[in-house]
DRENTORKOL-158100 format. One record per residue (C-alpha): residue in one letter; chain; x, y, z. Coordinates in steps of 0.5 Angstrom, whole numbers. Layout:
N
R | type | mol | X | Y | Z
R | a | A | X | Y | Z
...
***
This chain:
130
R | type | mol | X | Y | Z
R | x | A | -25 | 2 | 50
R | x | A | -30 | -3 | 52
R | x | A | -28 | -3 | 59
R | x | A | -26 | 4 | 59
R | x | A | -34 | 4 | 57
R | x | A | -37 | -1 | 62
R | x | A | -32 | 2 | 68
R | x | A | -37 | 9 | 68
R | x | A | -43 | 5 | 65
R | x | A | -42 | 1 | 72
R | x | A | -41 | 7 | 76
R | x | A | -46 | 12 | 73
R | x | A | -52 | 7 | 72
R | x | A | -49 | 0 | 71
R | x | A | -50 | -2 | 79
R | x | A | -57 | 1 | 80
R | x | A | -59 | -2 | 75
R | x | A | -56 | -9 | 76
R | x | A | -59 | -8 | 83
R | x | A | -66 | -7 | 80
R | x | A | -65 | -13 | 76
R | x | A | -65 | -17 | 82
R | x | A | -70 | -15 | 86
R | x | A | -75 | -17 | 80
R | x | A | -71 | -23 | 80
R | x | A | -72 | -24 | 87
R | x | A | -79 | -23 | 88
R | x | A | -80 | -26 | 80
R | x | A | -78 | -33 | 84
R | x | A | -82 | -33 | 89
R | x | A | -87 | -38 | 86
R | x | A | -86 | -43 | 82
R | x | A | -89 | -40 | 76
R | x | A | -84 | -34 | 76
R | x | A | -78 | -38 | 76
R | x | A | -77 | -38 | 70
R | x | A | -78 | -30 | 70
R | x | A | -74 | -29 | 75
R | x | A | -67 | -33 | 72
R | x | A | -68 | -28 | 65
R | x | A | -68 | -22 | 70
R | x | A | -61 | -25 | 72
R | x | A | -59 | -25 | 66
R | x | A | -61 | -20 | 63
R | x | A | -59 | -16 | 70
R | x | A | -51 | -20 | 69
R | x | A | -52 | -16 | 62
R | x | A | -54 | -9 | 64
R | x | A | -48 | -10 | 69
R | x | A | -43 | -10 | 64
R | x | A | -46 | -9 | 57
R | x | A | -41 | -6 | 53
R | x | A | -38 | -12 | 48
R | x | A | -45 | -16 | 48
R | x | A | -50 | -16 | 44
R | x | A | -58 | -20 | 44
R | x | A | -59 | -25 | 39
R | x | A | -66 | -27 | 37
R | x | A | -67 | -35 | 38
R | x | A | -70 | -38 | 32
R | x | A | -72 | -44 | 35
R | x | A | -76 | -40 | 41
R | x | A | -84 | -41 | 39
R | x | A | -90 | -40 | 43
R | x | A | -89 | -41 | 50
R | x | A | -84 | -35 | 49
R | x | A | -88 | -31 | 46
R | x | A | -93 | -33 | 52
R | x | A | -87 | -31 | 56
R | x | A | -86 | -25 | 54
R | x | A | -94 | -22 | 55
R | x | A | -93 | -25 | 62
R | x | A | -86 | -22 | 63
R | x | A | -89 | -14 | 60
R | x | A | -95 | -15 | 65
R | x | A | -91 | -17 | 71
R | x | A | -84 | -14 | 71
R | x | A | -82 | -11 | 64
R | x | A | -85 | -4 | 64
R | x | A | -82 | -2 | 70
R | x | A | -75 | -5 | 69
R | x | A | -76 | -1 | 62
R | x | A | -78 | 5 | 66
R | x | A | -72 | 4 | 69
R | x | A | -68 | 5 | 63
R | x | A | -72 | 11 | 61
R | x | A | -70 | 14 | 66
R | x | A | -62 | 14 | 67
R | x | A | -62 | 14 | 59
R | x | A | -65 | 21 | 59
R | x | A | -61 | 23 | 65
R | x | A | -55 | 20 | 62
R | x | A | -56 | 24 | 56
R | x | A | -55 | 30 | 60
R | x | A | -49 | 31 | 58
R | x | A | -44 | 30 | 53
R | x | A | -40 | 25 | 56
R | x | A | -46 | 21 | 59
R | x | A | -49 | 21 | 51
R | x | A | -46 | 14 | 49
R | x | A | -48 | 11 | 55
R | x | A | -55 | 14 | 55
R | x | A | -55 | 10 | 47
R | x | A | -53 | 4 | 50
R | x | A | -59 | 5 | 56
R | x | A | -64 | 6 | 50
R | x | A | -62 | 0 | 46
R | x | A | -63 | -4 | 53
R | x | A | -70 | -3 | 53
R | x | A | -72 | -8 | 47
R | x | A | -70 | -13 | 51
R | x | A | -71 | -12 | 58
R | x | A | -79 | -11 | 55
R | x | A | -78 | -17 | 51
R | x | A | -73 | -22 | 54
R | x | A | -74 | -29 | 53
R | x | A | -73 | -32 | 47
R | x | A | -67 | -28 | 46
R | x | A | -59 | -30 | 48
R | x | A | -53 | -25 | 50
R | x | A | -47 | -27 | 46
R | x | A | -41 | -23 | 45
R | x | A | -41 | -17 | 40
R | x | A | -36 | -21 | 35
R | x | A | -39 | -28 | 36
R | x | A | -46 | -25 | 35
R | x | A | -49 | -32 | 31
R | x | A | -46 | -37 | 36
R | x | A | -52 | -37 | 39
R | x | A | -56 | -40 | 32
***
């Protein structure tokens, strides 16, 4: 059932976003300061391509210079990444079939305005990461 979900969630969202994820990437990494920004919006890009069997765990060992991290992420590329998911839920939600896949958008929001400190692990293994 995954793969049935994440073939449509690519087809109906899955790529656009993934494509906005790297052109935050790509213009994150273009300073040395936004480098490490730029790795978590491919990561969390790689995520949002492919979604279903994944999940976001919090770090326990992620202190301050996350939480630093994660202001500077908001101001810089969050907000419009989270608008982004916003949007293509709403439109999902249109429709009976896309209302899952509209769910699953909105469960993305939390990370893609907070990403760093947080690991993506698979859905059965989900404290691997701690």
């Amino acid at each position: 059932m995954k793969t049935i979900l994440n073939v449509i969630w690519l087809v109906l969202s899955g790529f656009w976003l993934f494509l906005a994820y790297m052109l935050a990437g790509l213009l994150l990494c273009i300073t040395i300061i936004g480098i490490p920004f730029g790795i978590a919006a491919f990561r969390i890009g790689v995520y949002a391509l492919w979604p279903f069997g994944y999940t976001t765990v919090e770090r326990r060992e992620a202190g301050a210079p996350s939480c630093v991290g994660n202001v500077l992420w908001l101001v810089l590329a969050g907000w419009w990444l989270t608008l982004g998911h916003i949007a293509t839920g709403i439109a999902l939600c249109v429709t009976i079939i896309g209302i899952p896949l509209g769910i699953a958008n909105f469960k993305l929001i939390p990370v893609s305005l907070l990403p760093l400190g947080r690991d993506i692990v698979r859905s059965n293994e989900p404290f691997a990461a701690r």
